[in-house]
C-alpha positions in Angstrom: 0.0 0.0 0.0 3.0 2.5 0.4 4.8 1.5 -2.2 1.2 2.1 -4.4 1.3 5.9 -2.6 4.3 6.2 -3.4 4.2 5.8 -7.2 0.9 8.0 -7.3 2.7 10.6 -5.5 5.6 10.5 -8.4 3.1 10.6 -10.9 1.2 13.3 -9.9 4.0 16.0 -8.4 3.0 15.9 -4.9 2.6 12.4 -2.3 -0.9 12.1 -1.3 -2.0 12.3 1.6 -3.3 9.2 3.9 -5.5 10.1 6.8 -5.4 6.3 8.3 -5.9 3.1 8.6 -8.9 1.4 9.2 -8.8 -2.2 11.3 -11.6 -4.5 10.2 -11.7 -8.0 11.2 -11.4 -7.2 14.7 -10.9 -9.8 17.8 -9.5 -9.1 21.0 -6.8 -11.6 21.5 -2.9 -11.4 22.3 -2.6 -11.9 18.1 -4.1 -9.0 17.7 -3.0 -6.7 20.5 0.5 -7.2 19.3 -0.3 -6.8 15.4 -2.3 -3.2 16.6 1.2 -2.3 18.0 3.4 -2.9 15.1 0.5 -1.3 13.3 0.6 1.6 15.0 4.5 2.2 14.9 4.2 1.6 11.2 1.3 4.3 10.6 2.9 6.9 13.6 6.8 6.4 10.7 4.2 7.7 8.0 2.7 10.2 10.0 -0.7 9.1 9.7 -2.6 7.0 12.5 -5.0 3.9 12.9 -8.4 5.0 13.5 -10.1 4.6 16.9 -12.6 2.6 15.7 -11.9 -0.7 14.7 -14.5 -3.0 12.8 -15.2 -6.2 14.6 -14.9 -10.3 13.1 -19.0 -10.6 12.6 -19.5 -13.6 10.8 -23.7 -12.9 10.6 -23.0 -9.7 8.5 -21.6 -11.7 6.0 -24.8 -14.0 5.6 -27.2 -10.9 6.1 -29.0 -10.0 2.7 -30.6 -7.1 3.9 -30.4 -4.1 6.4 -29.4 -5.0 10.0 -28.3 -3.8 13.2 -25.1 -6.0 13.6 -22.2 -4.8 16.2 -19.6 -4.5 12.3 -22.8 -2.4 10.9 -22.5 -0.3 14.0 -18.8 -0.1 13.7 -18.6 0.5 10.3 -21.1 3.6 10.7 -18.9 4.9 13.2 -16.0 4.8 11.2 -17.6 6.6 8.8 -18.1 9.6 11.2 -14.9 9.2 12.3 -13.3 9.3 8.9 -15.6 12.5 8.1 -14.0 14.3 11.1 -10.7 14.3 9.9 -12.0 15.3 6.5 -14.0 17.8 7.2 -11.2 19.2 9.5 -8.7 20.2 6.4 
């Protein structure tokens, strides 16, 4: 993914900008914990950041085939809102 930034950001003059990194999949486990540190080193060297709101592992959204209330439809809506923020904030 940097590397693809990177070779935009020759082509067009000027490195875009990434605002951050969105976490789906989402289980609270050592695993995970450790990977959200590495993460977050990685993202902090770029000088962008992993969102606060991290989508979680919902198996049922998958199957769903229409509108729902699931905990990962929940999460993704607030992700939204929290991308927006740092959108709306340029």
């Amino acid at each position: 993914m940097f590397g693809i930034l990177e070779t935009m950001g020759s082509f067009m003059g000027a490195q875009p900008r990434l605002i951050g990194c969105l976490v789906t999949h989402w289980e609270e486990d050592a695993n995970a914990s450790d990977s959200m540190v590495r993460l977050t080193e990685i993202f902090n060297n770029r000088k962008s950041q992993i969102f606060k709101t991290k989508i979680p592992m919902d198996a049922t959204i998958e199957k769903s085939t229409g509108p729902t209330r699931h905990r990962a439809v929940l999460a993704y809506q607030e992700a939204l809102m929290e991308v927006l923020s740092y959108v709306d904030s340029d």
